[in-house]
C-alpha positions as CSV (number, residue, x, y, z in Angstrom):
1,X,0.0,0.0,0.0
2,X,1.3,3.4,-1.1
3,X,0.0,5.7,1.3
4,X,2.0,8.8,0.8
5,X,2.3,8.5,-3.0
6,X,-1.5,7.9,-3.3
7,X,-2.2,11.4,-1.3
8,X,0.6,13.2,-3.1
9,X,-1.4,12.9,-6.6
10,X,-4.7,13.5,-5.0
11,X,-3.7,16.1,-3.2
12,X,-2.0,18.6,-5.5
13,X,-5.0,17.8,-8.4
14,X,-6.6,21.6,-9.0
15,X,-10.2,21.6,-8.0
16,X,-13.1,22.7,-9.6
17,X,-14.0,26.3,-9.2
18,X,-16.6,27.2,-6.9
19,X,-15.8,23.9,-4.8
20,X,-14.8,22.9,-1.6
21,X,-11.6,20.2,-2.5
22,X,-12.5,16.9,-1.0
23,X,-10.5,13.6,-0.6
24,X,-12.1,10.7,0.6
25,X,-8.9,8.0,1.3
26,X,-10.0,4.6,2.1
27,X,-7.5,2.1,3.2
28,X,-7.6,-1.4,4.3
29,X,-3.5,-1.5,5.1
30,X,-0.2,0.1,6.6
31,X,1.8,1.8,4.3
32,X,4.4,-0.7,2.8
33,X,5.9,0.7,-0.3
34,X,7.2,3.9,-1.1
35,X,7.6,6.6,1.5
36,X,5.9,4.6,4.8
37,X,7.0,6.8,7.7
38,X,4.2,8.1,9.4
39,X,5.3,11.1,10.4
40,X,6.0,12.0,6.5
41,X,3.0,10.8,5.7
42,X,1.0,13.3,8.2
43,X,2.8,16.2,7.3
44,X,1.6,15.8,3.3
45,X,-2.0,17.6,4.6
46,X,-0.1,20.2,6.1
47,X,2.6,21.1,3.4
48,X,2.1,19.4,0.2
49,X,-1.8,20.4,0.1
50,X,-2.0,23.2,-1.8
51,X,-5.6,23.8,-2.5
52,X,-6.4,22.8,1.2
53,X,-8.3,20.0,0.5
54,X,-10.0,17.8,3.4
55,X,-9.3,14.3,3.4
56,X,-11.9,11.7,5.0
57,X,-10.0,8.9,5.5
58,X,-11.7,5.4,5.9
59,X,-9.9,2.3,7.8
60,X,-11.1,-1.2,6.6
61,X,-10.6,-3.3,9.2
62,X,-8.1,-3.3,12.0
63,X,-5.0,-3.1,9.5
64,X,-4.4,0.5,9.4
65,X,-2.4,2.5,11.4
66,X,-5.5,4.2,13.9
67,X,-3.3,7.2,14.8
68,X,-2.3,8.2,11.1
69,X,-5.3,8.1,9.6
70,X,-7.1,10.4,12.6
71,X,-4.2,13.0,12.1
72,X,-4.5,13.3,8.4
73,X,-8.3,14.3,9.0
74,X,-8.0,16.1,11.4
75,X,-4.9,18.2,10.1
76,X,-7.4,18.6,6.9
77,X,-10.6,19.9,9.2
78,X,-12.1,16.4,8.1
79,X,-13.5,13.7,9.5
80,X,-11.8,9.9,10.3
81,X,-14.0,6.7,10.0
82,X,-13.2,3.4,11.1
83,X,-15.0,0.5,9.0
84,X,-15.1,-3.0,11.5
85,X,-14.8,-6.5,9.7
86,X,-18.4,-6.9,10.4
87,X,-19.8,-3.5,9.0
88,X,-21.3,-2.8,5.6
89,X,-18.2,-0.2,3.9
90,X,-20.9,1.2,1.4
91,X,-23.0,2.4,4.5
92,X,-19.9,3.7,6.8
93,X,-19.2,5.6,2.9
94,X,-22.9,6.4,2.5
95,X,-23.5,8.2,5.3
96,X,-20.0,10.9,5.4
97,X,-21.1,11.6,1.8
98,X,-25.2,12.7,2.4
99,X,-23.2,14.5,5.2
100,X,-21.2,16.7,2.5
101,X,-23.8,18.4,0.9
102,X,-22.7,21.8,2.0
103,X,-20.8,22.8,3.9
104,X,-23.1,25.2,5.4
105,X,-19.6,26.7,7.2
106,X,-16.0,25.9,5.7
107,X,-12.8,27.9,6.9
108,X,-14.8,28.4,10.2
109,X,-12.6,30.3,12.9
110,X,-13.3,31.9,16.4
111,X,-12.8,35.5,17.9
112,X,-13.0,36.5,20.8
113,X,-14.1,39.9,21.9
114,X,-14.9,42.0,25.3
115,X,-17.7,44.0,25.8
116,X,-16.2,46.8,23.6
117,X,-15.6,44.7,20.8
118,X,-12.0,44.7,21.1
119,X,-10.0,41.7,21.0
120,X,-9.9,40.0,24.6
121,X,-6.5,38.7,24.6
122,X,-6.6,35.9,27.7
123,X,-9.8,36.0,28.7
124,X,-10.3,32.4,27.7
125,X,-8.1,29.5,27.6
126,X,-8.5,26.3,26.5
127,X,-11.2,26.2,23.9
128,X,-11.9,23.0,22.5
129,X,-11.2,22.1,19.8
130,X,-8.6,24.4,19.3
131,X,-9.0,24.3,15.2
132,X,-12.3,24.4,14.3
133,X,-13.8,21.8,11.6
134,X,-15.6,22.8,8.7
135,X,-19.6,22.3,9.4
136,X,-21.7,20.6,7.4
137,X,-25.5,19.2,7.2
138,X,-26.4,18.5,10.2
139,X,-23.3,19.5,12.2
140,X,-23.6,20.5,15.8
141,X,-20.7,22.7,17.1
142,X,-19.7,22.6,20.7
143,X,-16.7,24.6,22.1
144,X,-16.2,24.5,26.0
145,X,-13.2,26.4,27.3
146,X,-11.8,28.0,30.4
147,X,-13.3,31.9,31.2
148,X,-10.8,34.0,33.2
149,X,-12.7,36.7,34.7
150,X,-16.3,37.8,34.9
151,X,-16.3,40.2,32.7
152,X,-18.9,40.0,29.6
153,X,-17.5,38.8,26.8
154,X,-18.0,38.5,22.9
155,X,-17.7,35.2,20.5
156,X,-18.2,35.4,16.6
157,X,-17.5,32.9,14.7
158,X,-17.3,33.1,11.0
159,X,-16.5,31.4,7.8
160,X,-17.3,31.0,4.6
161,X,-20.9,30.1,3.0
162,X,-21.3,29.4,-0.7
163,X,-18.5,31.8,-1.6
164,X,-19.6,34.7,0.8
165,X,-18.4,35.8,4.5
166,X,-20.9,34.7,6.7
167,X,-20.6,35.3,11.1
168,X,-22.4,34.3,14.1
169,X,-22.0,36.5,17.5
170,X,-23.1,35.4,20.5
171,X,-22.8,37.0,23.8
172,X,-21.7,35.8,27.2
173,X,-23.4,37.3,31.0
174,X,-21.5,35.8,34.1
175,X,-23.7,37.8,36.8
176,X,-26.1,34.8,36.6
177,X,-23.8,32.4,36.6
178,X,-24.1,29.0,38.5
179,X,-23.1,25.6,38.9
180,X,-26.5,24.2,37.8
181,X,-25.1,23.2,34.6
182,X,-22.2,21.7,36.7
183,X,-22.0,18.5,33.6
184,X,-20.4,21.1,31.3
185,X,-17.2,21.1,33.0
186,X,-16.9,17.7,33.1
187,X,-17.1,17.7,29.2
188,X,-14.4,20.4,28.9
189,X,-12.2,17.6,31.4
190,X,-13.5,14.7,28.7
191,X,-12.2,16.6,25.6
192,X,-8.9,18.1,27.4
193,X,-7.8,14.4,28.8
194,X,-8.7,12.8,25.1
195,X,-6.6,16.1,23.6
196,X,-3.8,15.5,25.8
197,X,-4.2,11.3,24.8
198,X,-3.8,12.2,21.5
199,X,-0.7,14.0,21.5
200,X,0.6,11.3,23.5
201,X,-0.2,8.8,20.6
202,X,1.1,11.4,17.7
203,X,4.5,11.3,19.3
204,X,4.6,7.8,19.2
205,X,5.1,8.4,15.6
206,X,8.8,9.3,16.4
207,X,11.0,6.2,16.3
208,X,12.2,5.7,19.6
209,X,10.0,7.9,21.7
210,X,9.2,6.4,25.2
211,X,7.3,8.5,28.1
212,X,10.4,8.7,29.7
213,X,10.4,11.8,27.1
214,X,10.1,15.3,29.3
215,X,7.2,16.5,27.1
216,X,5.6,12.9,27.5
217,X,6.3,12.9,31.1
218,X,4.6,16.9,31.6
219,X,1.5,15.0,29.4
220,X,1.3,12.3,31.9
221,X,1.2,14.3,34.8
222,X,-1.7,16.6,33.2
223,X,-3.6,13.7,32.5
224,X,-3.3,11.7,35.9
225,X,-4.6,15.9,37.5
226,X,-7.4,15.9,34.9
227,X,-8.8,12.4,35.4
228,X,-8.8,12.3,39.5
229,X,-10.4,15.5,39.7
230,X,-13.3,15.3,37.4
231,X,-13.2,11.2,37.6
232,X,-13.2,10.8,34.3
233,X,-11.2,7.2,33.4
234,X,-10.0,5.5,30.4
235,X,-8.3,2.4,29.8
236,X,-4.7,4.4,30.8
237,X,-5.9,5.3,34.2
238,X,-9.1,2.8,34.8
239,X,-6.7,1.3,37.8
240,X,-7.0,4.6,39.9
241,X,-10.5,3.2,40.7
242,X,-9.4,-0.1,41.5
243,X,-9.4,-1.2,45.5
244,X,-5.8,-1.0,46.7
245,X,-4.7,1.7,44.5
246,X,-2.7,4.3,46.5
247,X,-3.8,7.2,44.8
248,X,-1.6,9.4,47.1
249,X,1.3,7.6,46.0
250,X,2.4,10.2,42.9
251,X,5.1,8.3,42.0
252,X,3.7,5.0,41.4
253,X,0.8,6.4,40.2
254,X,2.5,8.2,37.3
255,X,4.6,5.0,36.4
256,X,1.7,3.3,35.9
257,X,-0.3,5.5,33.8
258,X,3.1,6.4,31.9
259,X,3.6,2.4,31.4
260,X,-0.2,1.9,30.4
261,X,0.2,4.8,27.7
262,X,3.9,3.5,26.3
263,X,2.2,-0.1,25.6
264,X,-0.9,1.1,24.3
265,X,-1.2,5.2,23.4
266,X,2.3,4.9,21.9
267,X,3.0,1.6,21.1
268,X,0.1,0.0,19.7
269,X,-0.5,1.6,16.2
270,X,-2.3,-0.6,14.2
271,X,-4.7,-3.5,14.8
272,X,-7.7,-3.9,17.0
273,X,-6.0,-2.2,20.1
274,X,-5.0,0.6,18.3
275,X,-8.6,0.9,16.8
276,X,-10.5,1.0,20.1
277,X,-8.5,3.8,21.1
278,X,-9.6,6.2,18.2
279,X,-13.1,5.3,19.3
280,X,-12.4,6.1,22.6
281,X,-10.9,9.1,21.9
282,X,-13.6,9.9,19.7
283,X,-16.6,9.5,21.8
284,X,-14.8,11.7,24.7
285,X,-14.0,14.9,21.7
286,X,-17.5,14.2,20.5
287,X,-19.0,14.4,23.8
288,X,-21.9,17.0,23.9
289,X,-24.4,16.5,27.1
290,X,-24.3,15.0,30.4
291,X,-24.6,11.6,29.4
292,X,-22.4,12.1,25.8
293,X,-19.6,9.1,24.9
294,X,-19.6,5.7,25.6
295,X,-20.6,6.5,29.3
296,X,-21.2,10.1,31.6
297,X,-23.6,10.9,34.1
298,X,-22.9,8.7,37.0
299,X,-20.2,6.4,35.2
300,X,-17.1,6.0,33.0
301,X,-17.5,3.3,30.1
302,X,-15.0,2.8,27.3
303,X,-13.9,0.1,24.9
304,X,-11.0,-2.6,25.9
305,X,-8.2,-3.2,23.1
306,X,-10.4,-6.3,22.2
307,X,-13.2,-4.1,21.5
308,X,-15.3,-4.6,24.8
309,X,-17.3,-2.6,26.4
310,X,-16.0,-1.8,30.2
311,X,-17.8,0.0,32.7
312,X,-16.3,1.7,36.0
313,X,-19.1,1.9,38.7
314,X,-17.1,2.6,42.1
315,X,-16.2,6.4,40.8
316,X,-19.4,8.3,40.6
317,X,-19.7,11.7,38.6
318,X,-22.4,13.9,40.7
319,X,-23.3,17.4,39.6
320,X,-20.3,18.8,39.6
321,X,-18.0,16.7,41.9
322,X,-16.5,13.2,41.2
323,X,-16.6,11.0,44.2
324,X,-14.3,7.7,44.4
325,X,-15.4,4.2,46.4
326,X,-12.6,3.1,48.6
327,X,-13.0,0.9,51.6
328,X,-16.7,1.4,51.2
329,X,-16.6,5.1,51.8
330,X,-17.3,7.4,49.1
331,X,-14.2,10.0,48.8
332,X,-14.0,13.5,47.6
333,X,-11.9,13.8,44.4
334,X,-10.5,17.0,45.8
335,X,-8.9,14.9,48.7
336,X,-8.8,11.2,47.5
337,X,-5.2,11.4,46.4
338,X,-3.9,13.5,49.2
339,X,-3.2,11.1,52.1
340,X,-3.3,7.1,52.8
341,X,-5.6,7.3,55.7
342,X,-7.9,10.9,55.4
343,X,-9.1,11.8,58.5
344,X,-12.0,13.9,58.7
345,X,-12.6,17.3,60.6
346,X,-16.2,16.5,61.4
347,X,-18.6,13.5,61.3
348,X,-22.5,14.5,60.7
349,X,-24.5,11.7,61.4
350,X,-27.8,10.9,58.8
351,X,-30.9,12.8,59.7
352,X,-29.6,15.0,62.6
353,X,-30.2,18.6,62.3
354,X,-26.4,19.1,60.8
355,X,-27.3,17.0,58.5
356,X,-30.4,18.9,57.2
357,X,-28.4,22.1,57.6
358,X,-25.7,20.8,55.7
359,X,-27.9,19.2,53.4
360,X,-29.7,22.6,52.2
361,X,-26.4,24.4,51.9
362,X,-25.8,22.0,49.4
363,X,-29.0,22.0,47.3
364,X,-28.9,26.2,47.1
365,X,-25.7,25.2,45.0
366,X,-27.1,22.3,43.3
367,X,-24.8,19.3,45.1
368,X,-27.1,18.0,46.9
369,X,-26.6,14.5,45.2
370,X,-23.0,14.3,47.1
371,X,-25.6,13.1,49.7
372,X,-27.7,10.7,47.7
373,X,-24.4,8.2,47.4
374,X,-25.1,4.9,49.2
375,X,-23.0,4.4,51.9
376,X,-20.8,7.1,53.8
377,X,-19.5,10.4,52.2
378,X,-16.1,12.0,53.0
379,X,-16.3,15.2,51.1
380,X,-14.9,19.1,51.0
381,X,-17.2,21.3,52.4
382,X,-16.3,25.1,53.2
383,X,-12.6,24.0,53.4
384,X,-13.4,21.6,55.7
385,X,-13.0,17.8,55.3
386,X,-16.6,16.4,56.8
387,X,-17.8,12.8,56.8
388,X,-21.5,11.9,56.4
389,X,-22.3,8.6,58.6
390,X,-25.2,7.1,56.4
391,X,-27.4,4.4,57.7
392,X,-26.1,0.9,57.0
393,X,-29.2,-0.3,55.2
């Protein structure tokens, strides 16, 4: 299979006037002849594609390499499909192309603007996904990002429609703001963790790279932060969860998530485990509601490298706290990985008048489901560490 010929000729083809330039690649192998190094082979979309065109790459089967074909759609603001032995290729096919009859938005891009309509240079960080995608029929966009101050603030976003300039502005109040909606930044977590996967696995393009690499290691130590605080696991860190798992213990902690991402984020490139890692990292960038990938709301879910379907059930997601089971007590995420033994600064029993006190301090902020766990809470209240004795049955 000549990969990186085949996109060369496609690729610098002029296209026809008035439309947007479109590859769809379809592959059912690993490049083998010609040029095959991946990391040549990426870089065609970015430097030999002259009339920008987006390629839509298609694996058949598990014989591609997963983390190729993602980047060369994604470096083309196109989409990546993965066709299963089982699955019909003319449907997977079918359904991208009644999805191109458009775009309704191409070369979209985001500005940011304060109340004045003047450039508001850091007042957001973070914005996912940092290069927009072109939309077409029935696209939804969703960015989530990081506000740094209160201050109202401005977003247009614009691109081109049939030839002419077309924008969308949208303004943003934080006087009502509120952690009702407390799900949302749990999706910005999902999409940073899967962004900071991904990077992970494009390095392991480089012939010799290990996590023992300093940008690797800064990666892994980002990821481990992101996915104890908001509890959000994947297949790299599922073991955090596990009983026994000193979660305290930094250094262990990080040599095992470093030694789960060098076997299978780095290493494993083609094949069934290196398929079920694009879907995972998929259905977490994809993620739109409370409930969005393959789990959310009050679990984690996520496919195994043989394809099935694994669901973590002692770390619980509740409004906008993650809580982890150890030794049959639910534990803050806040504080779970700060000491073996956590002691707490007060005990509350179930139904005394603390209890109700604390109980509607919590629902006037919309966390009263901390509470509804079964079995006993140790969670951060008012900087205070406070355990909730539950009844036993």
């Amino acid at each position: 299979t000549n990969i990186y010929d085949a996109l060369m000729a496609a690729l610098k083809q002029p296209p026809t006037e008035g439309m947007l330039p479109i590859v769809l690649f379809l592959t059912d192998g690993l490049p083998t002849v010609g040029n095959t190094s991946e990391v040549a082979i990426r870089e065609i979309v970015v430097k030999s594609n002259p009339y920008n065109r987006r390629v839509f790459t298609f694996g058949v089967g598990f014989d591609v390499n997963a983390p190729l074909l993602e980047k060369i759609a994604q470096e083309s603001r196109a989409k990546s499909e993965f066709v299963l032995p089982k699955e019909d290729v003319e449907v997977k096919i079918g359904k991208v192309f009644r999805g191109l009859s458009g775009p309704i938005l191409a070369d979209t891009k985001l500005e940011v603007l304060d109340k004045d309509g003047d450039r508001a240079i850091g007042r957001v960080r973070d914005i996912l996904p940092s290069k927009l995608p072109d939309l077409f029929e029935g696209d939804q966009l969703v960015l989530v990002g990081q506000f740094v101050s209160k201050e109202p603030i401005q977003f247009t976003i614009s691109g081109n429609y049939l030839g002419k300039e077309r924008s969308f502005k949208f303004t943003f109040e934080f006087d009502k703001a509120d952690v009702r909606n407390g799900f949302v930044s749990r999706l910005w977590a999902s999409r940073k963790i899967a962004e900071l996967i991904d990077l992970v696995r494009q390095m392991g393009a480089e012939p010799g790279v290990t996590t023992s690499n300093p940008k690797i290691k800064e990666l892994v130590d980002e990821i481990i932060k992101l996915s104890t605080e908001f509890g959000i696991l994947t297949e790299y860190t599922a073991f955090l969860a596990q009983e026994g798992t000193e979660l305290h213990d930094h250094t262990v902690v990080r040599e095992m998530v470093g030694d789960r991402l060098q076997s299978r984020a780095v290493s494993a490139r083609s094949g069934m485990g290196a398929v079920n890692q694009s879907f995972n990292m998929e259905a977490m960038k994809s993620a739109s509601t409370a409930t969005g990938g393959y789990g959310g709301g009050y679990s984690n879910e996520y496919l195994d490298e043989n394809m099935q379907r694994v669901r973590i059930t002692n770390v619980q997601q509740v409004n906008d706290r993650a809580y982890y089971n150890k030794s049959n007590r639910w534990i803050d995420s806040r504080i779970v990985d700060k000491d073996k033994d956590i002691k707490p600064d007060k005990t509350i029993e179930f139904g005394s008048k603390e209890y109700f006190e604390l109980a509607d301090k919590l629902a006037k902020e919309n966390r009263q489901g901390s509470i509804a766990l079964k079995g006993d809470v140790l969670m951060q209240f008012e900087g205070k560490n406070i355990l909730i004795k539950m009844p036993n049955n």
